[in-house]
C-alpha positions, 0 to 999 in steps of 0.5 A: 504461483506457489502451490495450493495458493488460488486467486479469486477474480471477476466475482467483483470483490475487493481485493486486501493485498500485502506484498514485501521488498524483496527478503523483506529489507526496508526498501521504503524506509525513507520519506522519498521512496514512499512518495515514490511509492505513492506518486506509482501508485495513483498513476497506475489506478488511473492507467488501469481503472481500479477503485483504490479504497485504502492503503497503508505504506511501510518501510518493508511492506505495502498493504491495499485494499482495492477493487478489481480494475476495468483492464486485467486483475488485481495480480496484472496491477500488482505486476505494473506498480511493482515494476514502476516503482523498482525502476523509479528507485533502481534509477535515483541510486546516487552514484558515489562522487570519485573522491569521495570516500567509500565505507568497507561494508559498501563494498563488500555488499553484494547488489539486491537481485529484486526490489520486491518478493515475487509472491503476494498476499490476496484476500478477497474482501466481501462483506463491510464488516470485512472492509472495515477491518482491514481499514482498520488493520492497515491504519493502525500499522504504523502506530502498532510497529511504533513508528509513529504514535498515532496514525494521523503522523503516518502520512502513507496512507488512508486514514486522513482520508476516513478520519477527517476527509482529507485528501492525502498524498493519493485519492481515494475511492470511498465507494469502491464496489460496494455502498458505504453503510450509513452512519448509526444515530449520534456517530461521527466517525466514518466507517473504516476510521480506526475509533480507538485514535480519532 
């Protein structure tokens, strides 16, 4: 862990944590390798027993939002998903057929020493007004790096869940560790939904 960076534990937080591929490269710009991601990513919340309240899956980078699990700590699960995933995408490399012909850059390419950056981001995540803003942040990701107009055409990611009560391509745990605030009088958006694109 580089100097001066503390990780804050059992003090039954969420956890809002960002982590890239390694030199951040696109590594999950396809469709198959954020499935991939995803299909992880449930397995491991069941294996370890954390609350998944929120994620978001970007070409280069992975944010969520989680709570503590009941075996080990958010750093312990970011190791496991991080090894899972490397392997499952190292593994479905297509090997090139004999006689297929090989592009001049492909070899001279030199191989990834890591699929992911060994560090990563972890915020403690406290209040509701704190969980909402980071729902909102990972939500509108894809939409602000213009990948996608709208978040409801990103489909690596929560919002279907907060927005419209939709299941998505992982279950998410509204609850996590904290109570969900009620509604005000006359509001028909859950909390965590990003407004600005219901």
């Amino acid at each position: 862990m580089p100097a001066g960076l503390r990780r804050y534990y059992g003090k039954g937080h969420l956890h809002f944590i960002t982590f890239s591929c390694y030199r951040r490269l696109p590594l999950l710009k396809t469709a198959r390798a954020r499935d991939v991601f995803v299909k992880e990513l449930g397995k491991v919340r069941d294996q370890m027993g954390f609350q998944l309240l929120g994620y978001v899956v970007m070409p280069e980078h992975v944010h969520l939002l989680l709570s503590e699990p009941e075996r080990g700590t958010p750093s312990t699960v970011l190791q496991k998903l991080k090894l899972r995933v490397a392997r499952k995408m190292r593994k479905r490399k297509r090997s090139v057929c004999a006689g297929q012909l090989r592009l001049a850059f492909e070899e001279h390419r030199e191989p990834l020493r890591a699929f992911w950056q060994a560090c990563f981001y972890d915020f403690n995540v406290y209040t509701e007004g704190k969980r909402t803003e980071k729902l909102h942040y990972m939500h509108a990701n894809p939409v602000i790096r213009g990948l996608v107009k709208h978040p409801k055409d990103w489909p690596w990611s929560s919002w279907s869940f907060y927005a419209k009560g939709e299941a998505g391509l992982v279950r998410i745990d509204a609850g996590g560790e904290r109570k969900r605030q009620p509604q005000a009088p006359g509001s028909n958006t859950e909390p965590g939904a990003p407004s600005a694109f219901l």
